[in-house]
C-alpha positions in Angstrom: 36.2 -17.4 8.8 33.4 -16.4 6.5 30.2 -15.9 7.5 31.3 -15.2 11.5 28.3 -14.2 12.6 25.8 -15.6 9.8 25.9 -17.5 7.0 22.5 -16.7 4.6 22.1 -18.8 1.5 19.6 -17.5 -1.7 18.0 -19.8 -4.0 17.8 -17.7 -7.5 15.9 -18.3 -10.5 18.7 -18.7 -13.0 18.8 -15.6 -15.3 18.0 -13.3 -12.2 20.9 -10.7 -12.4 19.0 -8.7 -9.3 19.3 -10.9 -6.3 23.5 -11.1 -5.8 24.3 -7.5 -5.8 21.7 -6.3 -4.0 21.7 -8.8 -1.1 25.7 -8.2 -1.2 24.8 -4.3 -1.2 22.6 -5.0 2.4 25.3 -7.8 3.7 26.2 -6.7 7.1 30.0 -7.1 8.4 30.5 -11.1 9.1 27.5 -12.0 7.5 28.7 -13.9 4.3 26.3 -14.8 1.5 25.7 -18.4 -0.8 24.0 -18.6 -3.8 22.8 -21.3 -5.8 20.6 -21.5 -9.4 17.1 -22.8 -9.2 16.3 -24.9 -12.2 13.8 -23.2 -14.9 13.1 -23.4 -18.6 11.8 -20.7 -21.0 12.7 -17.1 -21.6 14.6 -15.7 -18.5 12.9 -12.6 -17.3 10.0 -12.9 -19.7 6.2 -12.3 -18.4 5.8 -15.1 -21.1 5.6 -18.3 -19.5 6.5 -17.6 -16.1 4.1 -19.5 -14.4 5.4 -22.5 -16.3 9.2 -21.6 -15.2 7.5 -21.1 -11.3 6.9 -24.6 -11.8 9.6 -26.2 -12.8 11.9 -24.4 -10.4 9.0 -26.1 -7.5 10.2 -29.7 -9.1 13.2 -29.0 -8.2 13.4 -26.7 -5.1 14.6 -29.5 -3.0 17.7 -30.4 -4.9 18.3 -27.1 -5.0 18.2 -26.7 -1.4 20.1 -30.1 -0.5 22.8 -27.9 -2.8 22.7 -25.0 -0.8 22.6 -26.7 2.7 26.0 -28.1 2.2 27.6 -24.8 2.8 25.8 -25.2 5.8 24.1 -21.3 5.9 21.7 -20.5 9.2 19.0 -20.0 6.5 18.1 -20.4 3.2 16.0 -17.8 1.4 14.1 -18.6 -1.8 14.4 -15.5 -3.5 11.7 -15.7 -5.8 8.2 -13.9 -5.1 6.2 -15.4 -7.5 6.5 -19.2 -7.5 4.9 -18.7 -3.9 1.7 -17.4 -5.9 1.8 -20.5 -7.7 2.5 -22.6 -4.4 -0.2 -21.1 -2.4 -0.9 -20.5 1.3 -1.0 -24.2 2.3 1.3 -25.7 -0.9 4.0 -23.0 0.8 3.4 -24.1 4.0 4.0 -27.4 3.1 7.2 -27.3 1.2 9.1 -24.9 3.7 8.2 -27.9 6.7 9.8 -30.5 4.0 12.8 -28.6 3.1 13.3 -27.6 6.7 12.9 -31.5 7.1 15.1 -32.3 5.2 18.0 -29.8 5.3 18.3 -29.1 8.5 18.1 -26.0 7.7 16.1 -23.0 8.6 14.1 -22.0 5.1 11.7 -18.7 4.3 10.3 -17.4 1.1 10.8 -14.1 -0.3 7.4 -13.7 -0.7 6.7 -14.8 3.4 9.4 -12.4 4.3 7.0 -10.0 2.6 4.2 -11.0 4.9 6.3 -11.0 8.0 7.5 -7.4 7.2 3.9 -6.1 6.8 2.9 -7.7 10.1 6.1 -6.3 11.8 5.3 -3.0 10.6 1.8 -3.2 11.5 0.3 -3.0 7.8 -3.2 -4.0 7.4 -3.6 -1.9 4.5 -1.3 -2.4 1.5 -0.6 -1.4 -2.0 0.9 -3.3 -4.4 2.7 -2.8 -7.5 4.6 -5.7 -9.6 6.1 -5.9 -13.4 4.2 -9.2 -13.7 1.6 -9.8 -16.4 -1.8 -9.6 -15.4 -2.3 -13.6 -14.3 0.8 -13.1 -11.5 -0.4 -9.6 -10.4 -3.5 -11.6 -9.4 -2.4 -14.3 -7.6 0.1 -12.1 -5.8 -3.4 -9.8 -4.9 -4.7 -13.1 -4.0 -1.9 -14.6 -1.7 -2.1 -11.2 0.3 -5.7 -10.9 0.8 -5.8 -14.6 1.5 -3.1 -13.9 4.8 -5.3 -10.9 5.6 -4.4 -7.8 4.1 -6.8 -5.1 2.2 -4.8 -4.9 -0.7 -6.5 -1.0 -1.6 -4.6 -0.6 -4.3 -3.0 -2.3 -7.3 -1.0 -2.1 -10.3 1.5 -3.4 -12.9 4.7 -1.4 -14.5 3.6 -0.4 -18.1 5.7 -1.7 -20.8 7.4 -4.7 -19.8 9.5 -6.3 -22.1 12.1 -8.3 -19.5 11.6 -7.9 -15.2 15.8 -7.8 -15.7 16.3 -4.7 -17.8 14.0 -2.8 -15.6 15.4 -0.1 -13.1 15.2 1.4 -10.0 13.7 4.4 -11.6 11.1 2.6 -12.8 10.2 1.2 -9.4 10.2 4.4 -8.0 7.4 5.5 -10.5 5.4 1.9 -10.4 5.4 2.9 -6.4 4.3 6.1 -6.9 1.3 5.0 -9.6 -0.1 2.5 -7.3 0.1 4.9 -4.2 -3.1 5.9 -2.3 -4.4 7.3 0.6 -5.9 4.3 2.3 -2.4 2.6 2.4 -0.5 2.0 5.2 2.9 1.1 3.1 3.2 0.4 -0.5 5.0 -3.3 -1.8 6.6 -4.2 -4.4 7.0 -7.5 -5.6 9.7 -9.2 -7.6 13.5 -9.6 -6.6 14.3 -9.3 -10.2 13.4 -5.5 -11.0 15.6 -3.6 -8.8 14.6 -1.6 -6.1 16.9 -0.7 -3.4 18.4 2.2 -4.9 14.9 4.2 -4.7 13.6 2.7 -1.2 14.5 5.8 1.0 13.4 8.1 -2.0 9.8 6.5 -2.1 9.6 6.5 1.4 10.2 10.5 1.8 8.2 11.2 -0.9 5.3 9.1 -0.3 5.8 9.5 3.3 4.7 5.5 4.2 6.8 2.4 4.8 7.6 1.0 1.0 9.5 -2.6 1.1 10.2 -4.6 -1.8 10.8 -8.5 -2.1 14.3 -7.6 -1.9 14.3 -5.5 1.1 12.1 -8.1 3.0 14.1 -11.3 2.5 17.2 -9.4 3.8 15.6 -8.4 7.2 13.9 -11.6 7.5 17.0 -14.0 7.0 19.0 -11.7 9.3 15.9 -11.6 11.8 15.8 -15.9 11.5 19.7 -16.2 11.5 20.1 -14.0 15.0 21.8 -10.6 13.4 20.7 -7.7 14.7 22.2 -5.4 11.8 20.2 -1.9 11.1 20.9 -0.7 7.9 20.1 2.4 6.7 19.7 3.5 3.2 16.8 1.1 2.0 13.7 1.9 4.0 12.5 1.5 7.9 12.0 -2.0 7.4 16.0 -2.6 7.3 17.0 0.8 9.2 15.3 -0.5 12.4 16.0 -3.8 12.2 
């Protein structure tokens, strides 16, 4: 049977490339993985317009879940950080109790998995870097200070033409640039730049927890499904979970 020990289901944005083969990179044995498309309009992967495409992806996050639910997963993830930034604290709050309502299902945000990591980690102090535009980078600032964190340092990748053809590489370097001494750990937002490949080298060389969106929707959904699955490779977060 698939899914033996866990079934996790991802909502993606529908251009995202990212989210499938990295969460199938992290899937622990018996832990099977379901994916359904959120619905969006505009320029996939385009700074341009994203807050537009954040909300037309809310309008239609509970068909999209109702979707999802019928494989009947132990939780469903929306893998998206940003369209929590357009959400908001209590808007978030709100639409997780309806879906969950709804469903029947278990349901967390990338972007909460993000806060539950920090607080598992014991982060009060945070970094940030993202490959938003200037407008996201703020509200993701916001959403994180508004939960409690000092966000001491922040920063967007340079020279962003699409969040899809970016690299690991360049993740590595946006964690290093936004790196500073009053940080605890370092995070970077966005499941569509990928980021696993570098977690373990950021971590050695900035010698500090670094978790990405990515990362921290994995441990979470295995945390809220009942896996206890360490997996090294991708950062403390995961490799002592």
């Amino acid at each position: 049977m698939f899914g033996w020990r866990a079934r996790i289901g991802f909502l993606v944005p529908p251009g995202n490339p990212t989210v499938e083969p990295e969460m199938m990179q992290l899937a622990p044995r018996g832990v099977s993985l379901h994916f359904t498309r959120m619905v969006a309009h505009g320029a996939t992967g385009s700074l341009q317009g994203q807050e537009e495409r954040n909300r037309t992806q809310i309008a239609h996050l509970d068909e999209n879940a109702a979707l999802l639910a019928m494989a009947k997963p132990a939780v469903i993830v929306m893998a998206h950080t940003a369209t929590s930034y357009t959400l908001g604290r209590a808007g978030e709050a709100e639409t997780i109790e309806r879906i969950e309502r709804a469903t029947g299902v278990r349901f967390v945000t990338a972007f909460g998995s993000v806060v539950a990591a920090l607080a598992h980690l014991g982060v009060d102090r945070v970094a940030v870097g993202t490959p938003y535009d200037a407008h996201a980078t703020t509200q993701c600032v916001a959403n994180l200070e508004e939960r409690g964190f000092a966000v001491v340092s922040h920063g967007r990748l340079p020279n962003v033409t699409n969040i899809y053809d970016e690299t690991p590489e360049r993740a590595y370097q946006l964690a290093r640039q936004v790196d500073c001494a009053d940080a605890q750990a370092v995070f970077l937002s966005g499941v569509g730049m990928p980021t696993l490949d570098a977690l373990d080298a950021m971590e050695r060389d900035l010698c500090k927890p670094v978790i990405s969106s990515a990362s921290a929707m994995m441990w979470n959904a295995l945390r809220v499904a009942g896996v206890s699955a360490p997996i090294a490779g991708y950062g403390r977060l995961l490799a002592n979970s």
